[in-house]
gemmi code that builds the backbone of each chain (N, CA, C; Angstrom):
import gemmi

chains = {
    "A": [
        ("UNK", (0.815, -1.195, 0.000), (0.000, 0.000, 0.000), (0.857, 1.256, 0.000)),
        ("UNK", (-0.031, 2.461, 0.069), (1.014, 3.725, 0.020), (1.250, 3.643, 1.162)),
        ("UNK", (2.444, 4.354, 1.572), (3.191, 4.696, 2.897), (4.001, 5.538, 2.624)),
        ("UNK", (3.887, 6.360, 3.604), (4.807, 7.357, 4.171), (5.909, 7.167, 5.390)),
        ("UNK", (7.060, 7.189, 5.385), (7.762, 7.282, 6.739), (8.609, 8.516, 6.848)),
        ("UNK", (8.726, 8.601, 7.764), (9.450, 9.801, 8.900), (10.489, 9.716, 9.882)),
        ("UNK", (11.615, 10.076, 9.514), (12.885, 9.543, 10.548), (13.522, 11.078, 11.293)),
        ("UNK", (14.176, 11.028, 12.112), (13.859, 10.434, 12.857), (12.539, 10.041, 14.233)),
        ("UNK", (12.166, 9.008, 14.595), (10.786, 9.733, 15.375), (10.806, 10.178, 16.391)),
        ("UNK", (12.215, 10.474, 17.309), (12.516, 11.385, 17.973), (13.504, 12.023, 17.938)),
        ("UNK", (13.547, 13.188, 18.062), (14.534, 14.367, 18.169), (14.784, 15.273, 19.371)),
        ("UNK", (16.087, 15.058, 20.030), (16.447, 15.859, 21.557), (17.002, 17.034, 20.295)),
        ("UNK", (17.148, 18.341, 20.557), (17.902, 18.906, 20.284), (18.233, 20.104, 21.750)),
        ("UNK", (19.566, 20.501, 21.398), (20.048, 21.444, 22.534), (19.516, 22.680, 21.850)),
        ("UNK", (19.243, 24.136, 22.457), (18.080, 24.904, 22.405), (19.408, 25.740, 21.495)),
        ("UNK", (19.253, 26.190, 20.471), (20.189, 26.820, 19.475), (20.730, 26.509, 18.242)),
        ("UNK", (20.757, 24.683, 18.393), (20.797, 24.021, 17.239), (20.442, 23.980, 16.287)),
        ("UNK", (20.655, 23.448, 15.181), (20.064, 22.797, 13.611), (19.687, 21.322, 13.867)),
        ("UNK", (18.204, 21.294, 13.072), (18.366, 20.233, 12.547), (17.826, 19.498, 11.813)),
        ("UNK", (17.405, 18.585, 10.877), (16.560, 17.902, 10.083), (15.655, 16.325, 10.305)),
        ("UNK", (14.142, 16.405, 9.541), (13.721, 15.529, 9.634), (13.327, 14.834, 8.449)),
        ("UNK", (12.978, 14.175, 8.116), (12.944, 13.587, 6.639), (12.394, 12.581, 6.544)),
        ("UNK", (11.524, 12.506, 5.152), (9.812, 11.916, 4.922), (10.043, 11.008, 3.318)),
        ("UNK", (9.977, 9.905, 3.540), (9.998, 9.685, 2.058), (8.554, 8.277, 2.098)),
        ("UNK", (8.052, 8.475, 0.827), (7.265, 7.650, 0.284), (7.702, 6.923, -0.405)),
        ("UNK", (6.594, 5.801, -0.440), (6.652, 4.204, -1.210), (6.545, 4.496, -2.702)),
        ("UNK", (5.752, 5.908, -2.803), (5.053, 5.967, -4.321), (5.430, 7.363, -4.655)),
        ("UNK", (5.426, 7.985, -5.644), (5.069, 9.077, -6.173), (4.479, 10.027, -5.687)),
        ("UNK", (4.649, 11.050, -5.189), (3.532, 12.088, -4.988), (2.980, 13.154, -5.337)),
        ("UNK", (1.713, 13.449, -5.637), (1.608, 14.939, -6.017), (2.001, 15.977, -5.046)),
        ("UNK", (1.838, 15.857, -4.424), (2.000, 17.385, -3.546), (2.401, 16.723, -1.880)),
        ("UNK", (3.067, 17.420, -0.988), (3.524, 16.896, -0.032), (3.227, 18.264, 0.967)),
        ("UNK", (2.704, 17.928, 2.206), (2.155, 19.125, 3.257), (2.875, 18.615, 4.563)),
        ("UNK", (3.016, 19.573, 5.032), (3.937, 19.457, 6.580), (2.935, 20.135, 7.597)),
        ("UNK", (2.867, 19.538, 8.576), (1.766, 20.023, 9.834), (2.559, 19.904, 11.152)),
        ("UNK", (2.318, 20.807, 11.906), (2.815, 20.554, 13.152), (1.802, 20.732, 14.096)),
        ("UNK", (2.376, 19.819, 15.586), (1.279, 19.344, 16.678), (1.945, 19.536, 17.587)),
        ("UNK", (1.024, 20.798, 18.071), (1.773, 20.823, 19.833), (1.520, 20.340, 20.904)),
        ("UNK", (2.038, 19.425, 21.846), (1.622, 18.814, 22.871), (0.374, 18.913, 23.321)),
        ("UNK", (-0.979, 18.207, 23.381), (-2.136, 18.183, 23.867), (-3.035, 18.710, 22.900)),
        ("UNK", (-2.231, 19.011, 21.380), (-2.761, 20.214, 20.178), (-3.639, 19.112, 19.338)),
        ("UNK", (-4.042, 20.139, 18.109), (-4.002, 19.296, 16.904), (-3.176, 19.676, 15.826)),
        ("UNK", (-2.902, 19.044, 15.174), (-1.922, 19.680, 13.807), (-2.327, 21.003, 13.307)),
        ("UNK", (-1.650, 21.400, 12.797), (-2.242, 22.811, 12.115), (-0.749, 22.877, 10.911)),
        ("UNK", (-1.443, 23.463, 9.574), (-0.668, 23.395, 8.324), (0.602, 24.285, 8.340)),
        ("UNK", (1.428, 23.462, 8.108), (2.750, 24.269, 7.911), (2.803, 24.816, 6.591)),
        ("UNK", (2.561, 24.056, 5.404), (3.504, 24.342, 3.930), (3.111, 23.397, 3.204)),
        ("UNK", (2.736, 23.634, 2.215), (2.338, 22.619, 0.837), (3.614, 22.645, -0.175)),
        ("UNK", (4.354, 21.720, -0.607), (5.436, 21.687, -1.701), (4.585, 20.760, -2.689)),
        ("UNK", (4.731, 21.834, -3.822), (4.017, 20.529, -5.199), (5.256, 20.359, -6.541)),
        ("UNK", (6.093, 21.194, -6.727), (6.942, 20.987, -7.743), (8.348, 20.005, -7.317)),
        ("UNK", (8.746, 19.210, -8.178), (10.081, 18.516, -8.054), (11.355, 19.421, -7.718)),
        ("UNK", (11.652, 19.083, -6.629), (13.040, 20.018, -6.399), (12.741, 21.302, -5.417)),
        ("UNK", (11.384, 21.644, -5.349), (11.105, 22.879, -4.981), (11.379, 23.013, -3.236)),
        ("UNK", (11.930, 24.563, -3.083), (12.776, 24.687, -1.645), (11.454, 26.488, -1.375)),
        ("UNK", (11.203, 25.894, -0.256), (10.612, 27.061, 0.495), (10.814, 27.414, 1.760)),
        ("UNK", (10.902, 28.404, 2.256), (11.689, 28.946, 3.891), (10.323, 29.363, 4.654)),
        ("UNK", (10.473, 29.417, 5.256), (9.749, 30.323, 6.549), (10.037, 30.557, 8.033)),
        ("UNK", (10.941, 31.670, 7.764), (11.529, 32.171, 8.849), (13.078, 31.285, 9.304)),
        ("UNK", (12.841, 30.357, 10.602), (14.106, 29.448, 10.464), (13.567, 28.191, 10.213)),
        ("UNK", (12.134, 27.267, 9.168), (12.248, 26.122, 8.789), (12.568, 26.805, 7.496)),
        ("UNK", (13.443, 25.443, 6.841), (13.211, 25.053, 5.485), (12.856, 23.826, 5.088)),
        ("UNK", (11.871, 23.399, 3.740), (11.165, 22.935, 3.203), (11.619, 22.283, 1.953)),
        ("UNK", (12.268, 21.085, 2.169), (12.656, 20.464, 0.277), (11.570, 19.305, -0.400)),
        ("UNK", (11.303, 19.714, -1.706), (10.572, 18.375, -2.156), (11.547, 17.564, -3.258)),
        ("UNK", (12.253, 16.608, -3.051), (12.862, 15.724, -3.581), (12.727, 15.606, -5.207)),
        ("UNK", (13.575, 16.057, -6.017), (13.379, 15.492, -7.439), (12.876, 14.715, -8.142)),
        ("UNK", (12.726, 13.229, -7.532), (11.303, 12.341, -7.984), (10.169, 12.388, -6.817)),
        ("UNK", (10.296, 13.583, -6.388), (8.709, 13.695, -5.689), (8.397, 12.410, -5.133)),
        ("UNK", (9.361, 11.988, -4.115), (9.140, 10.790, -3.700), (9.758, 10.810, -1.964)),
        ("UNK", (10.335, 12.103, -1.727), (11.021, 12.379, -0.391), (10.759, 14.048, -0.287)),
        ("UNK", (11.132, 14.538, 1.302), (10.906, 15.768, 1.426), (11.936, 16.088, 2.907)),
        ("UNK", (12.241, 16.834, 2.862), (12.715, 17.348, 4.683), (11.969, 18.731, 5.251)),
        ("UNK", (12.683, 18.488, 6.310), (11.920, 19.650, 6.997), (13.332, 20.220, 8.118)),
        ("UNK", (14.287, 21.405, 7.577), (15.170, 21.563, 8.255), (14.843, 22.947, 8.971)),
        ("UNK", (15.122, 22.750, 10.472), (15.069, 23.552, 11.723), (16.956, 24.414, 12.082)),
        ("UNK", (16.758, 25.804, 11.733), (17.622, 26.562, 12.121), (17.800, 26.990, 13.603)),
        ("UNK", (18.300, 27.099, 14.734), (18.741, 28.074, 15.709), (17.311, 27.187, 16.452)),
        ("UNK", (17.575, 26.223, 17.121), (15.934, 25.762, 17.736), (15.569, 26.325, 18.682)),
        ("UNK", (14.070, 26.555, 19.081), (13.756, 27.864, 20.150), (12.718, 26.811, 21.244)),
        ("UNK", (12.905, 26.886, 21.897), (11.936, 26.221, 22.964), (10.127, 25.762, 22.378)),
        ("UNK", (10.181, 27.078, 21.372), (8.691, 27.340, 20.763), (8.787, 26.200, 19.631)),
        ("UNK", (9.576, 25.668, 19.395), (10.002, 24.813, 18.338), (9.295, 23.078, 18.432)),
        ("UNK", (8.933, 23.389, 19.983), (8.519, 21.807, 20.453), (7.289, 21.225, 19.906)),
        ("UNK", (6.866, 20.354, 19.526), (5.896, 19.746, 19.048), (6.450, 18.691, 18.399)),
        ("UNK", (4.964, 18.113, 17.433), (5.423, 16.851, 16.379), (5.385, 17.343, 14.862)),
        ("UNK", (6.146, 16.785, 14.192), (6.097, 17.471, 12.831), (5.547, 16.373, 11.829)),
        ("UNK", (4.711, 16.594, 10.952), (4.166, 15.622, 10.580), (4.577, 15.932, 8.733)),
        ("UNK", (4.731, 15.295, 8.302), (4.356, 15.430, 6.640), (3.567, 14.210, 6.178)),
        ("UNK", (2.621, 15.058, 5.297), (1.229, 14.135, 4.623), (1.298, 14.665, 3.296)),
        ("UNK", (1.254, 13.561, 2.330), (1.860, 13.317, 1.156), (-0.007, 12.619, 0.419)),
        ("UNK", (-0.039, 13.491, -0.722), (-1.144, 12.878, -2.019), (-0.037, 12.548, -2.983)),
        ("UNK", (-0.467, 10.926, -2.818), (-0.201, 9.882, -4.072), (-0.779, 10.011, -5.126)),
        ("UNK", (-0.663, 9.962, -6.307), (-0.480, 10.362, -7.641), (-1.719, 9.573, -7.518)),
        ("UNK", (-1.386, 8.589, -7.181), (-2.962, 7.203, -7.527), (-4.148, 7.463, -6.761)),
        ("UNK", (-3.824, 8.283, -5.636), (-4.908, 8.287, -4.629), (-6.038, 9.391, -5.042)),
        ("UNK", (-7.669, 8.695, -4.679), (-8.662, 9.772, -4.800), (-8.909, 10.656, -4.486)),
        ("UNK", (-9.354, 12.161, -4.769), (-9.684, 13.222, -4.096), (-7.955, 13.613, -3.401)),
        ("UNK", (-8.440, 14.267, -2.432), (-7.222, 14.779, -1.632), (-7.015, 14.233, -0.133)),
        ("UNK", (-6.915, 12.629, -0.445), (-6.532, 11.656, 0.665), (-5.376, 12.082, 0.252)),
        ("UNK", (-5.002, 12.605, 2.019), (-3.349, 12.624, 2.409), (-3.022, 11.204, 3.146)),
        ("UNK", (-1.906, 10.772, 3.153), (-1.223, 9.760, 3.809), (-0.118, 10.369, 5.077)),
        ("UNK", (-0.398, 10.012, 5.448), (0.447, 11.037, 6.751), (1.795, 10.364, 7.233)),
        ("UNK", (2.654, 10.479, 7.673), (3.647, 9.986, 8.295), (3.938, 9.518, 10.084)),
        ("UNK", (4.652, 8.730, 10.581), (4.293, 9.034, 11.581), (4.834, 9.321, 12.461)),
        ("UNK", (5.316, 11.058, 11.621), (5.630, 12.214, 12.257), (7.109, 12.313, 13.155)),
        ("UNK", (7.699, 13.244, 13.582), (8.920, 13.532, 14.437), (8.752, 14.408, 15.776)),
        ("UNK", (9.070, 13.511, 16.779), (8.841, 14.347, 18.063), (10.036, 15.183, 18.385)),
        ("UNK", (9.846, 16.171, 18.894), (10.987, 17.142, 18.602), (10.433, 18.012, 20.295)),
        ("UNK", (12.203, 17.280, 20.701), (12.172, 17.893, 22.573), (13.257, 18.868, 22.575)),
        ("UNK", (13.069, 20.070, 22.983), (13.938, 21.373, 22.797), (14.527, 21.201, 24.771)),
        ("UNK", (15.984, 21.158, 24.353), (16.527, 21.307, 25.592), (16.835, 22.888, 26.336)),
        ("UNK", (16.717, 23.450, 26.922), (17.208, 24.933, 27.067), (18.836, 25.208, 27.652)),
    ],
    "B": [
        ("UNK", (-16.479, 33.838, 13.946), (-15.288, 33.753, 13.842), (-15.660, 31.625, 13.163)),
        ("UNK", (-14.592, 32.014, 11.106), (-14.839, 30.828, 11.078), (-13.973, 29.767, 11.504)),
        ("UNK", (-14.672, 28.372, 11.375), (-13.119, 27.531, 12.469), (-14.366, 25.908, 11.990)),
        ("UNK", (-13.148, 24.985, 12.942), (-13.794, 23.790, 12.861), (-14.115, 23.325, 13.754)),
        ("UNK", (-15.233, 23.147, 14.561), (-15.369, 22.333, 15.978), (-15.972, 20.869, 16.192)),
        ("UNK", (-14.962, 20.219, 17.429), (-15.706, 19.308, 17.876), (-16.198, 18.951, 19.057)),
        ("UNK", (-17.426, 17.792, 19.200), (-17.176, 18.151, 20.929), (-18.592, 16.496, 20.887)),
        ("UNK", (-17.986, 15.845, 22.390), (-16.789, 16.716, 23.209), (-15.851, 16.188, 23.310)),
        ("UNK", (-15.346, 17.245, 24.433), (-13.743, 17.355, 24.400), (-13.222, 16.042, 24.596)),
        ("UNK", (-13.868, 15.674, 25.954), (-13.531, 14.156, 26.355), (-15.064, 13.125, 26.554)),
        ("UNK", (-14.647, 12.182, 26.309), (-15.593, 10.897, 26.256), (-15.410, 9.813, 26.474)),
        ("UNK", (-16.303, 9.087, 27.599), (-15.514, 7.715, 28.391), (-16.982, 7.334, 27.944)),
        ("UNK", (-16.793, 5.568, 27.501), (-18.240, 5.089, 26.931), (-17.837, 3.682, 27.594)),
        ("UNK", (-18.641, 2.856, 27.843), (-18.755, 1.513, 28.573), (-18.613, 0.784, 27.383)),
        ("UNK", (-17.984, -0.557, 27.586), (-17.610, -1.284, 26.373), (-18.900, -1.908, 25.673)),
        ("UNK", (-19.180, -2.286, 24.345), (-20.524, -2.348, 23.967), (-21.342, -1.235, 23.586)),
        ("UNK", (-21.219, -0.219, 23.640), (-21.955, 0.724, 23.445), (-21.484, 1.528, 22.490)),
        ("UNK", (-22.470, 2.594, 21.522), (-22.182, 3.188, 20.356), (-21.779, 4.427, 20.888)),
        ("UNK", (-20.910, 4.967, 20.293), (-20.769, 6.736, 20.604), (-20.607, 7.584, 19.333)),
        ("UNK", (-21.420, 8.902, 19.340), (-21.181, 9.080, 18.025), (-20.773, 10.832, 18.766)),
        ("UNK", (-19.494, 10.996, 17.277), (-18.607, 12.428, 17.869), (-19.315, 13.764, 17.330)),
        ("UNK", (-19.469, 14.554, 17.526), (-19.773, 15.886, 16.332), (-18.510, 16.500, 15.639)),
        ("UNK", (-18.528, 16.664, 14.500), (-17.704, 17.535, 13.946), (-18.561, 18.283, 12.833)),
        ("UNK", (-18.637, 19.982, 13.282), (-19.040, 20.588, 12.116), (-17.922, 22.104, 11.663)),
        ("UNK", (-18.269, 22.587, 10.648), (-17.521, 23.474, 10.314), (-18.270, 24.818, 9.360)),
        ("UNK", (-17.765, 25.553, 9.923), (-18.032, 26.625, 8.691), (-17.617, 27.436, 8.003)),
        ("UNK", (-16.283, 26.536, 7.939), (-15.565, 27.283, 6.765), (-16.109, 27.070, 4.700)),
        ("UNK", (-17.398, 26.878, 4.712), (-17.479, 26.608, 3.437), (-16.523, 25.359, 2.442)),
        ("UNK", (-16.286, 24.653, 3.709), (-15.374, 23.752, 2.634), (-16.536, 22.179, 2.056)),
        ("UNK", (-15.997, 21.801, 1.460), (-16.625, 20.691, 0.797), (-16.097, 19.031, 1.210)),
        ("UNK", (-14.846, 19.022, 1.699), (-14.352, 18.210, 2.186), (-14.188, 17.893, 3.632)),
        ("UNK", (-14.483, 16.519, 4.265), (-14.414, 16.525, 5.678), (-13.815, 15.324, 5.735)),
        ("UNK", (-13.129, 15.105, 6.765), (-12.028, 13.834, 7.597), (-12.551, 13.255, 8.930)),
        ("UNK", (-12.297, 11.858, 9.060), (-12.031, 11.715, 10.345), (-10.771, 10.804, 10.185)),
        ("UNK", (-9.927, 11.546, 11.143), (-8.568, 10.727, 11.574), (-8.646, 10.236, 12.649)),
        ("UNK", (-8.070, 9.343, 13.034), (-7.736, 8.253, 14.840), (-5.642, 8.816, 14.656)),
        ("UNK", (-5.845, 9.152, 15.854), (-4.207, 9.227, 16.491), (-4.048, 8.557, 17.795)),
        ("UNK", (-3.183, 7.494, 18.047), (-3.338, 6.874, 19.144), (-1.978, 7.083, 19.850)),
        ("UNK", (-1.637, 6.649, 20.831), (-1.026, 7.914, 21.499), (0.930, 7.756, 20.841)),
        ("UNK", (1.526, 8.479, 20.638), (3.014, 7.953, 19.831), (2.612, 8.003, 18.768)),
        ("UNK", (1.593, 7.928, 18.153), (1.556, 7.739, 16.618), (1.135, 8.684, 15.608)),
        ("UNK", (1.202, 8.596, 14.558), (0.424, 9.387, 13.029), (-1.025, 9.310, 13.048)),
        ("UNK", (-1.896, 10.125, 12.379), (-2.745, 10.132, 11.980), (-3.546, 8.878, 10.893)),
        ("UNK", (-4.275, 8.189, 10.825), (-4.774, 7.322, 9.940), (-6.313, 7.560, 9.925)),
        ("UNK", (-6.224, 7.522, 8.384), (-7.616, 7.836, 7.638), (-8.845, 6.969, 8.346)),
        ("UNK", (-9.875, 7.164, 8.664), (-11.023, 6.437, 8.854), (-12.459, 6.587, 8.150)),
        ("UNK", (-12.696, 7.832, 7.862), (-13.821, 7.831, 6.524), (-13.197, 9.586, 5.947)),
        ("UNK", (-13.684, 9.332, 4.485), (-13.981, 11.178, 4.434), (-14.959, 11.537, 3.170)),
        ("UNK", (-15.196, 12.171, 3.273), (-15.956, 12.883, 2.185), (-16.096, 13.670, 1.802)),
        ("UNK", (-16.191, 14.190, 0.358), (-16.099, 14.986, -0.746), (-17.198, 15.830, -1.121)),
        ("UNK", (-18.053, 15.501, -0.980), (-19.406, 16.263, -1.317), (-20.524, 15.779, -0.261)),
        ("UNK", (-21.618, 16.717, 0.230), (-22.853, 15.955, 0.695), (-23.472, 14.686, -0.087)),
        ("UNK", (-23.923, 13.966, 0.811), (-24.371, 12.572, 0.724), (-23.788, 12.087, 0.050)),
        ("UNK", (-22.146, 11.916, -0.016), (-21.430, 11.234, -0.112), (-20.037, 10.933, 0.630)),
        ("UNK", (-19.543, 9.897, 0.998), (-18.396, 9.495, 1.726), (-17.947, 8.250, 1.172)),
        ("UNK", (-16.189, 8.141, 1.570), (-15.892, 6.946, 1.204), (-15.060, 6.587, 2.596)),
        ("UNK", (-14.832, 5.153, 2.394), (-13.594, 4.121, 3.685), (-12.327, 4.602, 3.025)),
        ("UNK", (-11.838, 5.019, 4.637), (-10.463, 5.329, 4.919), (-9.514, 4.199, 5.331)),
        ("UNK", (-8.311, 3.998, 5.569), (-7.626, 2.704, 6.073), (-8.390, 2.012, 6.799)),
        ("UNK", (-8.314, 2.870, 7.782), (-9.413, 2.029, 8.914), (-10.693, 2.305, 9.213)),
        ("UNK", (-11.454, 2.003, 8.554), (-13.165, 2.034, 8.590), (-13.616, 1.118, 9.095)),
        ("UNK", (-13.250, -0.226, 9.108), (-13.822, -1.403, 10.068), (-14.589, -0.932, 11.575)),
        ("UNK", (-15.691, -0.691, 12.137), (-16.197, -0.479, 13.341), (-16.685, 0.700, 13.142)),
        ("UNK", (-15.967, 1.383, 12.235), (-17.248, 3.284, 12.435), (-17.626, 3.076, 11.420)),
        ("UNK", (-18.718, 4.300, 11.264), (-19.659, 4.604, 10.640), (-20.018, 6.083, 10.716)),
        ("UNK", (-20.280, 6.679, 9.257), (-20.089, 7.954, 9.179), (-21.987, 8.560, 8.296)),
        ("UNK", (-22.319, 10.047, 8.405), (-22.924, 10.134, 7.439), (-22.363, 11.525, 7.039)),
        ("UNK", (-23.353, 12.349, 5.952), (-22.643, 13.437, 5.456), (-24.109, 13.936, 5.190)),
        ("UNK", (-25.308, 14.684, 5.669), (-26.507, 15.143, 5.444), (-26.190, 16.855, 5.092)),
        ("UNK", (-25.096, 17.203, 5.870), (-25.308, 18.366, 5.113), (-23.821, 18.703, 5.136)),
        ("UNK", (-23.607, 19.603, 4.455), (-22.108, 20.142, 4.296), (-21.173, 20.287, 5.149)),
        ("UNK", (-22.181, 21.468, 6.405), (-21.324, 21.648, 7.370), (-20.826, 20.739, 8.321)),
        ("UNK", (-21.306, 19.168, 8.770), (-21.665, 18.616, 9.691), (-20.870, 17.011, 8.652)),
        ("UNK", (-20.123, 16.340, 9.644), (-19.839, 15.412, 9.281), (-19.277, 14.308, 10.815)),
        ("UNK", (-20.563, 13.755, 11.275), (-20.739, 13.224, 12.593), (-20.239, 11.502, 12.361)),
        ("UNK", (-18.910, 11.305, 13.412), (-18.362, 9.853, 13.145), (-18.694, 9.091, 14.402)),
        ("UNK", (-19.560, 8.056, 13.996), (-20.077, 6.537, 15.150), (-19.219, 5.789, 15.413)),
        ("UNK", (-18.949, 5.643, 16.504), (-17.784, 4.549, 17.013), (-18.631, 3.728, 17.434)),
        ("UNK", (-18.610, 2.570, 17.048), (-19.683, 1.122, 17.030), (-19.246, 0.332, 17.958)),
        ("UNK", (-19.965, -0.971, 18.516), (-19.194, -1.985, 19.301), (-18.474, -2.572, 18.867)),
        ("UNK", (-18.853, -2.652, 17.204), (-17.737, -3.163, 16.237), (-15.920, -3.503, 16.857)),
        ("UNK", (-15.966, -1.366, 16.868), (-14.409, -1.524, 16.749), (-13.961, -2.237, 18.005)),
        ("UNK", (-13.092, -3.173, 18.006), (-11.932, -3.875, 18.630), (-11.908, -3.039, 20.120)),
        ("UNK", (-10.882, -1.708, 19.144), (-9.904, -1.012, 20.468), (-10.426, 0.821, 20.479)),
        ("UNK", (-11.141, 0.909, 20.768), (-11.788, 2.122, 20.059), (-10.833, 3.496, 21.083)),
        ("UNK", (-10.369, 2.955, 22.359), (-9.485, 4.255, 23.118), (-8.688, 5.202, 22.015)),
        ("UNK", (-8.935, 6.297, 21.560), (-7.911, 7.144, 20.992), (-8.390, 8.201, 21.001)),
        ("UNK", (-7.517, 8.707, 20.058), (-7.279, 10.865, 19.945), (-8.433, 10.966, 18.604)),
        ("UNK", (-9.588, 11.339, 18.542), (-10.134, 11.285, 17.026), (-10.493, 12.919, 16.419)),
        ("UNK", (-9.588, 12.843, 15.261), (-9.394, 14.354, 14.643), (-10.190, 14.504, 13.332)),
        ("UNK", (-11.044, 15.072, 13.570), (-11.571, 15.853, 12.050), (-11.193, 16.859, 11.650)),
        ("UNK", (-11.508, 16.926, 10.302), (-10.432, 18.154, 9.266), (-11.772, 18.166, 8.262)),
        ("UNK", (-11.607, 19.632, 7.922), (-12.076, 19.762, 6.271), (-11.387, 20.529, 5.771)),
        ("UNK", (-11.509, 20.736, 4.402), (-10.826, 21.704, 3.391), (-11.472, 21.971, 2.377)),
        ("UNK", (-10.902, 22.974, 1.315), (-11.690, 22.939, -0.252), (-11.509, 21.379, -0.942)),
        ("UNK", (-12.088, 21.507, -1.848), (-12.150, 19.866, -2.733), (-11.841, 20.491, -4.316)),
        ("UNK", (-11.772, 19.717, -5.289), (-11.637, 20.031, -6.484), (-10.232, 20.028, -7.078)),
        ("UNK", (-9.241, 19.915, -6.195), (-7.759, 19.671, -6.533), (-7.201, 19.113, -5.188)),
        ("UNK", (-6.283, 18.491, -5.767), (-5.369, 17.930, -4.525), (-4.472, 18.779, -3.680)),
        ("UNK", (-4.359, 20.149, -3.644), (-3.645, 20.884, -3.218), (-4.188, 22.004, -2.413)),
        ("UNK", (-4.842, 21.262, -1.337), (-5.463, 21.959, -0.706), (-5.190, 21.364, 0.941)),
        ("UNK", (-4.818, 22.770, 1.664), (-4.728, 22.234, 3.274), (-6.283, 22.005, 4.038)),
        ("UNK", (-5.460, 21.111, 4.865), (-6.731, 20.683, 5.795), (-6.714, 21.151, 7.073)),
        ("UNK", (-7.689, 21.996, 7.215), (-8.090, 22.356, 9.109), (-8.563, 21.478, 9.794)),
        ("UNK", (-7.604, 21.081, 11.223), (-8.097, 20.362, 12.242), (-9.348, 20.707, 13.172)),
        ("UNK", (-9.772, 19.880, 13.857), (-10.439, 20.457, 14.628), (-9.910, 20.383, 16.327)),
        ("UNK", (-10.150, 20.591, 17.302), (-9.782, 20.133, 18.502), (-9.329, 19.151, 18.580)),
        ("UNK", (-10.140, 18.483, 18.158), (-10.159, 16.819, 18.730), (-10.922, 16.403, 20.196)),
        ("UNK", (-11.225, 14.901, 19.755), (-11.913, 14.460, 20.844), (-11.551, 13.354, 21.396)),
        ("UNK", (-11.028, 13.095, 22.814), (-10.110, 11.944, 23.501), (-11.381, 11.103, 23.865)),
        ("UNK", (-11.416, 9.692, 23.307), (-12.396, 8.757, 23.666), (-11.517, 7.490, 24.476)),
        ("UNK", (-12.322, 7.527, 25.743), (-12.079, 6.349, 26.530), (-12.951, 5.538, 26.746)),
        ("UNK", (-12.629, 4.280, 26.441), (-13.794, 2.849, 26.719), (-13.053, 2.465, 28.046)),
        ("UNK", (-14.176, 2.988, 29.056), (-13.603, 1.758, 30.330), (-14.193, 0.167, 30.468)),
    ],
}
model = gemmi.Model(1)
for chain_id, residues in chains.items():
    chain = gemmi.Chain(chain_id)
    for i, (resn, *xyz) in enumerate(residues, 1):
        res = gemmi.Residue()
        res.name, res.seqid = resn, gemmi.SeqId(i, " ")
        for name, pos in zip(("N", "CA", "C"), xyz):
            atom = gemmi.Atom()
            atom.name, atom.element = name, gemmi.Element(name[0])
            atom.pos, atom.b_iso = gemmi.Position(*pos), 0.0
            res.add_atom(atom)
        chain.add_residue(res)
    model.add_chain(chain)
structure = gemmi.Structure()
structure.add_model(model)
structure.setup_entities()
């Protein structure tokens, strides 16, 4: 079936650091979305990437979608305490109906101070 | 103020018994979700739907049961069916008509079977 995975599924980082998480699929994807979840939260949308290769920032994340649209990261600059939550990326398969996302399962991310 | 709500917040149901969640919205969207997150884990599909009076099975549809009567409102039954029914259950809607469209959560609703 389709699948998504997400490495690593936990992340200590020391409060200032860099660092990356990274999502790759079984299949093809059209478009790939990143959500983050804050402790006791629900997700809420980070960023939609739909082109091969395509790099988008916001603020200190950055955002890659892999050349065969088949992987993605999610890299964290200078980490801030506010940084804590789970990071999720949910990926539409080329094959899949409507706009069923497949989700990953996600990166916990513990900010040390 | 528009948004997505559910409720309620928390829900403890005796084993055997049906519970059914609310999720409505009014953001004008056309699309609605229900996800299960159990605790450590990802999100997995359980029904959704695309238009009124229509829905389709998500990964795990075995034990719920969904309807779709009107746009705003997309209410998910947790049956005696399911097995293990304890979890985090998240609804979302969004626009429909392309695949490139984000989805709004809602709260969520923590269901406990004692």
């Amino acid at each position: 079936g389709q699948q998504v995975m997400q490495i690593p599924q936990y992340q200590h980082v020391q409060e200032g650091e860099d660092f990356t998480t990274y999502c790759n699929s079984s299949t093809t994807l059209s478009n790939i979305q990143w959500y983050k979840q804050r402790p006791g939260g629900h997700p809420v949308f980070l960023i939609q990437l739909v082109k091969s290769g395509e790099v988008k920032k916001q603020k200190r994340l950055t955002f890659q979608f892999g050349e065969a649209k088949k992987n993605s990261s999610l890299h964290i600059t200078a980490t801030q305490t506010t940084d804590v939550g789970t990071y999720f990326c949910a990926g539409v398969h080329r094959q899949a109906a409507g706009n069923k996302l497949t989700f990953g399962g996600g990166t916990r991310v513990l900010v040390k101070p | 103020d528009g948004g997505i709500t559910q409720s309620p917040k928390y829900l403890f149901r005796k084993e055997g018994q049906n519970v059914t969640l609310s999720c409505e919205q009014n953001l004008n969207h056309d699309a609605m979700y229900w996800y299960r997150q159990d605790p450590g884990q990802g999100l997995r599909l359980i029904y959704y739907s695309q238009i009124v009076n229509d829905f389709q099975k998500g990964d795990i549809a075995e034990g719920y049961s969904v309807s779709r009567e009107k746009k705003e409102s997309f209410p998910l039954t947790v049956t005696s069916a399911q097995k293990n029914p304890t979890a985090f259950y998240l609804c979302a809607s969004s626009f429909s008509g392309s695949s490139y469209n984000e989805q709004f959560f809602g709260p969520g609703t923590r269901l406990t079977v004692l």
